[in-house]
C-alpha positions in Angstrom: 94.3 123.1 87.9 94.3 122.3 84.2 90.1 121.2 82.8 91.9 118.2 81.5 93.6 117.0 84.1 90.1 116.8 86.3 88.6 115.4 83.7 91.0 112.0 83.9 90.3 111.9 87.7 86.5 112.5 87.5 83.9 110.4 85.6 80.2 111.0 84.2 77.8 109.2 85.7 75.9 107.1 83.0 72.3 105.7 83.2 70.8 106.1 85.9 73.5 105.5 88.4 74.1 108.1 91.4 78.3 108.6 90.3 80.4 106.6 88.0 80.8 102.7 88.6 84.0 101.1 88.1 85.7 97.6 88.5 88.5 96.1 90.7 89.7 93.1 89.1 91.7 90.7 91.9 92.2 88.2 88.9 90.3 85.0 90.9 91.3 81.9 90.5 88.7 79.6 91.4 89.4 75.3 92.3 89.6 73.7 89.1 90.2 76.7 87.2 94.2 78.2 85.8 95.4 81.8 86.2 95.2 81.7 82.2 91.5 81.1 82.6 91.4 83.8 84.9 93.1 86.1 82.9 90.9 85.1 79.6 88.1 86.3 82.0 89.7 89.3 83.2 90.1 90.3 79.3 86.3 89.5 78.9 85.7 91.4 81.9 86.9 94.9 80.7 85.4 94.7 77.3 82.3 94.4 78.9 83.2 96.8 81.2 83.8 99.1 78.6 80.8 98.0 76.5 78.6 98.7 79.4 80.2 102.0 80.2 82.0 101.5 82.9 84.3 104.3 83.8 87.8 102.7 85.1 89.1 99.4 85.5 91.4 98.7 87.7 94.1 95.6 89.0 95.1 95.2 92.6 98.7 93.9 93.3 98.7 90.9 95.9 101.0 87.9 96.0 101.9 84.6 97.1 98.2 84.5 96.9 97.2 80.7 94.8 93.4 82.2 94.7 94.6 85.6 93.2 96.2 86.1 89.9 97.4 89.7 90.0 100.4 89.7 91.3 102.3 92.0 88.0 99.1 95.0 87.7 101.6 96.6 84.7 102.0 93.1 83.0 98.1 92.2 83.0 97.2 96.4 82.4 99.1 96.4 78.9 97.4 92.9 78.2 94.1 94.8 79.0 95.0 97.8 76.7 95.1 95.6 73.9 91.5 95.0 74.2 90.3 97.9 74.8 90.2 102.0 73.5 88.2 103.9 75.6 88.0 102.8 79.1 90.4 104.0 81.8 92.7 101.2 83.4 95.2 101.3 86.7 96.5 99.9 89.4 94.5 100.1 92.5 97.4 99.6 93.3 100.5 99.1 93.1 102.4 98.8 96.4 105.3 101.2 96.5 106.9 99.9 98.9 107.9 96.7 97.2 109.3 98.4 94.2 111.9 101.2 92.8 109.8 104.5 92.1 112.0 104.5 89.1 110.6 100.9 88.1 107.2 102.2 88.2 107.7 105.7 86.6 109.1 103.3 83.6 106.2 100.7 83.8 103.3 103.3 84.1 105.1 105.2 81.6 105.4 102.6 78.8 101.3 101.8 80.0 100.7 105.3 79.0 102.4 105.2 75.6 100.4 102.3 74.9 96.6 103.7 75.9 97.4 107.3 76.2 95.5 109.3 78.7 93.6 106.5 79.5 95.9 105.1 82.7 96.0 105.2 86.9 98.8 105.1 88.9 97.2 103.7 92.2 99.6 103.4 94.8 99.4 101.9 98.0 101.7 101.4 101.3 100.7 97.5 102.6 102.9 94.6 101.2 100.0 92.9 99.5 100.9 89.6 101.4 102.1 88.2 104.5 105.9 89.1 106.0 107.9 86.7 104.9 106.9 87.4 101.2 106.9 90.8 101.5 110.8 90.6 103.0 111.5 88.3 99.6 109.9 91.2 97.5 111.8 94.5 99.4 115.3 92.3 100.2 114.9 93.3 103.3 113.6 92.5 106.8 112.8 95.9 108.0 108.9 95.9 106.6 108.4 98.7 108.4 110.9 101.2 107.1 109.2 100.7 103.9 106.0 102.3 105.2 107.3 105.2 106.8 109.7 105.5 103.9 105.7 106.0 101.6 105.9 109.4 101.6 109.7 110.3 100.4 109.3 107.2 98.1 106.1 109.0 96.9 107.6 112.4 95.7 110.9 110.4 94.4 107.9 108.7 92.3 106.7 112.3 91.0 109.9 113.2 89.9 110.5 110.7 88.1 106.9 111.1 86.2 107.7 114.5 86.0 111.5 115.1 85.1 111.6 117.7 87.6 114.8 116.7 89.6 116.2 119.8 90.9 119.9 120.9 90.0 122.5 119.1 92.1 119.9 116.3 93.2 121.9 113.0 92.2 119.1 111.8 90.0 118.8 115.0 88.2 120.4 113.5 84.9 118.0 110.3 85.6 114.8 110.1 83.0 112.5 107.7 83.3 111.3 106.5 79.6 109.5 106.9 78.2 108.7 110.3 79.5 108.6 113.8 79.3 112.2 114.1 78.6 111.4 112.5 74.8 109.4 115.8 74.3 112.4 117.7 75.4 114.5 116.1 73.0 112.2 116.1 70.7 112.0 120.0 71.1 108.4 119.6 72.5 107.0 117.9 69.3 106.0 114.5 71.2 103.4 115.6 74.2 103.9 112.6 76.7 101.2 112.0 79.2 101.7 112.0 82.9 99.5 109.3 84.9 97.3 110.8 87.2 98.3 109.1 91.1 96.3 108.3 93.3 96.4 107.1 96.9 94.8 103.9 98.2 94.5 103.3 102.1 92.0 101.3 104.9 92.7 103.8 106.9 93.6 107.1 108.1 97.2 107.5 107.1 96.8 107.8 103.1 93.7 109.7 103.5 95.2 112.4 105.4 98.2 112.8 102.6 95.8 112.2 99.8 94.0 115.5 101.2 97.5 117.5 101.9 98.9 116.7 98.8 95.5 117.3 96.9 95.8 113.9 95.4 92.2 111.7 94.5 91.6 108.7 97.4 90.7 105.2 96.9 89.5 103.8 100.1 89.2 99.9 100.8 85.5 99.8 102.1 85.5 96.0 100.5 87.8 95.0 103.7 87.5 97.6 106.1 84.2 99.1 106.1 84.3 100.2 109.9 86.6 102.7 108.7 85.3 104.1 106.3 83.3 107.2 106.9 86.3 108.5 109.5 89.0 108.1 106.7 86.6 109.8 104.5 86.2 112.8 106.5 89.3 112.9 107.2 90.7 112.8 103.6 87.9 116.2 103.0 88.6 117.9 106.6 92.3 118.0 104.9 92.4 118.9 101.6 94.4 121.0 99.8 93.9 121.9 96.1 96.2 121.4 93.6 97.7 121.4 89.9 95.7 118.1 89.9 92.6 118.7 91.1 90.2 121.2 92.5 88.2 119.6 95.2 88.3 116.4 97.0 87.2 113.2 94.9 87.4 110.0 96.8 86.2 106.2 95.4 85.4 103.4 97.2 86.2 99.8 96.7 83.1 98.0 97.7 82.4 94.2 97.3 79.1 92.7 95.0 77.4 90.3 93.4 74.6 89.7 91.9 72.6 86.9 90.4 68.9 86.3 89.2 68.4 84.5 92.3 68.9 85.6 96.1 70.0 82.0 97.1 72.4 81.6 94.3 73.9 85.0 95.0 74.4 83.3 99.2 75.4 80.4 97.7 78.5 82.7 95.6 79.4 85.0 98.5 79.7 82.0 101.1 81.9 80.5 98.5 84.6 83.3 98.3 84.1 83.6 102.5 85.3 80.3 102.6 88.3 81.4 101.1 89.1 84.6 103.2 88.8 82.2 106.1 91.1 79.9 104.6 93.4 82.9 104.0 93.1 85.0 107.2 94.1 81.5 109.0 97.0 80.4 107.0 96.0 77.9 104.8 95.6 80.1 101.1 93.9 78.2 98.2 92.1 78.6 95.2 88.8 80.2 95.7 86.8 77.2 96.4 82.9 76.1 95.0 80.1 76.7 96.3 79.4 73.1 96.8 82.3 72.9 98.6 81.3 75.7 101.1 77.9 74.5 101.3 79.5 70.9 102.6 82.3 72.5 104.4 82.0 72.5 108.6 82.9 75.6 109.8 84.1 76.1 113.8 82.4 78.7 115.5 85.1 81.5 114.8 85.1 80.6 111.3 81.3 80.8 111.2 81.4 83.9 112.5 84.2 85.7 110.5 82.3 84.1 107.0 79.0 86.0 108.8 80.9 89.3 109.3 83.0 88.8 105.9 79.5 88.9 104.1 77.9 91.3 106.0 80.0 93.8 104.1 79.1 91.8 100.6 76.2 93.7 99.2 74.9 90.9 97.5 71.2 89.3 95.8 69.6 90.1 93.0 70.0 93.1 90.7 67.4 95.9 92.3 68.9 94.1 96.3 72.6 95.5 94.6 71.9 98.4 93.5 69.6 99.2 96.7 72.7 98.3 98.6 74.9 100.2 96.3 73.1 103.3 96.4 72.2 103.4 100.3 76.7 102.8 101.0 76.9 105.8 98.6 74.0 108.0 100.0 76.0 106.9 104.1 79.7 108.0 102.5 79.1 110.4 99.8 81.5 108.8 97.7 82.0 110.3 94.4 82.5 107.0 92.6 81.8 103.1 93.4 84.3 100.7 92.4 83.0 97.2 92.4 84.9 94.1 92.8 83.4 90.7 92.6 84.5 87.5 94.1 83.3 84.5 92.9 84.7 80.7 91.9 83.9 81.3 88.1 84.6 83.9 85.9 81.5 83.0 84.2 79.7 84.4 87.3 81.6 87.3 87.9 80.9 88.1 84.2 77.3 87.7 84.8 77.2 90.0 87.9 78.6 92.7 86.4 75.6 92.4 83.5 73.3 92.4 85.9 74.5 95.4 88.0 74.8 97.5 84.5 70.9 96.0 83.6 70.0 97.5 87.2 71.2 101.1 86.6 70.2 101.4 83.1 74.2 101.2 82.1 74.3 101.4 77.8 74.6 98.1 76.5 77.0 98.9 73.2 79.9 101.5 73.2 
């Protein structure tokens, strides 16, 4: 295991936070608001996150989603390059399933070319969306095939990044560019950079091949906190070292927000429950305002999902976040938080993030 390939994967925790913070963008698009809004936001978002020291910054692929505008993570990761130098970006993730491993060798290839050794490749194995759209996405009505096709599709992935088709494989004269084959041509004098992979998961399946293959784990605490200590375990009871890295290092997506005030930080996080109601019954929208949610009648079930939705929301002001934040990192032992906040307006998602970076001490200028 090379020093510099560990360094990619792990971070330095700045300030006075426990392990590195980090941010999952979902792209929100709240009522009223337009994706380019959103996307304006998101390229405030990682200068700030940069600015603030933030260690990666990440874009999660859904669709067919009218509240989430992150449906292409390569498209809106080269906008974010542009605006940026220092600060790692990537996919958490993209869903291989729903693409050619080719595809993405290329995309995260030409991302890499762009911010050299500053890019992810987060992969995951859901659809992102519902069954219909993913059967639109794949061509094909066998959903299922694509999952248990993750791992195969994995390592056809690898080689591509790595130009290491054996002899006599069929793709062995197939190069994904750009690549390392330009430095081959080149007789070595280009020195192209391979994205380090990672695998996201909610639950055990991708932690168990993260820890065979040696591979850093994302886990999905944000929406599936009950499983997230046994996937952790798991993910160290069955690593492997590697050429990448050493030792186990596993993040954690974990939803906040914060505001100066306790009962506008409620008022947020009822706001963006509203929506997962809306979504986990059918009926997707925009992420709707907190006036709206405040006036809005749930049912019984409703009112009880929105409870347990926000249960799992560390959320109030900046010393209730970082509480919160450091007592799910003492319970996991997670060697990095990655934050994702959702709100109705970027302007509030912006805000939170200041605050969280104000409660750990965070630089405020690069």
């Amino acid at each position: 295991m090379s020093a510099d390939a560990t360094e990619e994967i792990r971070g330095t925790a700045r300030g006075t936070a426990p392990v590195p913070l980090s941010i999952l963008d979902l792209v929100t698009v709240g009522a009223g608001r337009t994706a380019t809004g959103a996307l304006r936001t998101s390229a405030d978002l990682v200068r700030l996150a940069e600015r603030r020291g933030f260690h990666r910054y990440w874009v999660a692929e859904h669709h067919s989603m009218p509240g989430v505008a992150s449906s292409s993570p390569a498209v809106i990761l080269a906008h974010l390059a542009a605006y940026t130098e220092r600060i790692r970006l990537g996919s958490g993730g993209v869903m291989l399933p729903n693409h050619a491993p080719l595809v993405i060798a290329e995309q995260f290839g030409t991302l890499e070319a762009m911010a050299p050794g500053r890019i992810d490749l987060g992969l995951g194995r859901a659809p992102g969306t519902d069954g219909a759209t993913a059967a639109a996405l794949r061509r094909t009505d066998r959903l299922s095939e694509g999952a248990d096709d993750f791992p195969q599709q994995l390592a056809e992935l690898t080689r591509f990044l790595d130009d290491d088709f054996p002899d006599g494989h069929p793709y062995r004269r197939i190069h994904a560019v750009p690549g390392p084959v330009q430095a081959t041509a080149a007789g070595g004098v280009q020195s192209p950079h391979r994205p380090p992979v990672w695998l996201l998961g909610s639950s055990g399946f991708s932690a168990r091949l993260a820890g065979t293959l040696g591979l850093p784990f994302a886990f999905a605490h944000h929406f599936s906190a009950q499983n997230t200590v046994p996937a952790l375990d798991l993910y160290r009871e069955t690593f492997r070292p590697s050429a990448v890295l050493g030792e186990p290092y596993a993040l954690i997506g974990v939803s906040a927000l914060a505001a100066e005030d306790e009962r506008e930080a409620r008022r947020q996080v009822l706001a963006a429950a509203l929506g997962m109601v809306r979504l986990r019954t059918g009926r997707p929208g925009l992420v709707p305002t907190p006036e709206e949610a405040e006036a809005y009648e749930f049912g019984p079930m409703e009112r009880e999902f929105a409870a347990s939705w926000n249960a799992n929301v560390v959320h109030g002001t900046p010393d209730e976040v970082r509480s919160g934040l450091d007592e799910l990192h003492k319970r996991t032992g997670a060697d990095e938080l990655m934050i994702t906040a959702n709100a109705h307006s970027g302007e509030v998602r912006l805000r939170s993030y200041e605050l969280i970076a104000d409660a750990y001490g965070l630089p405020t200028a690069a």
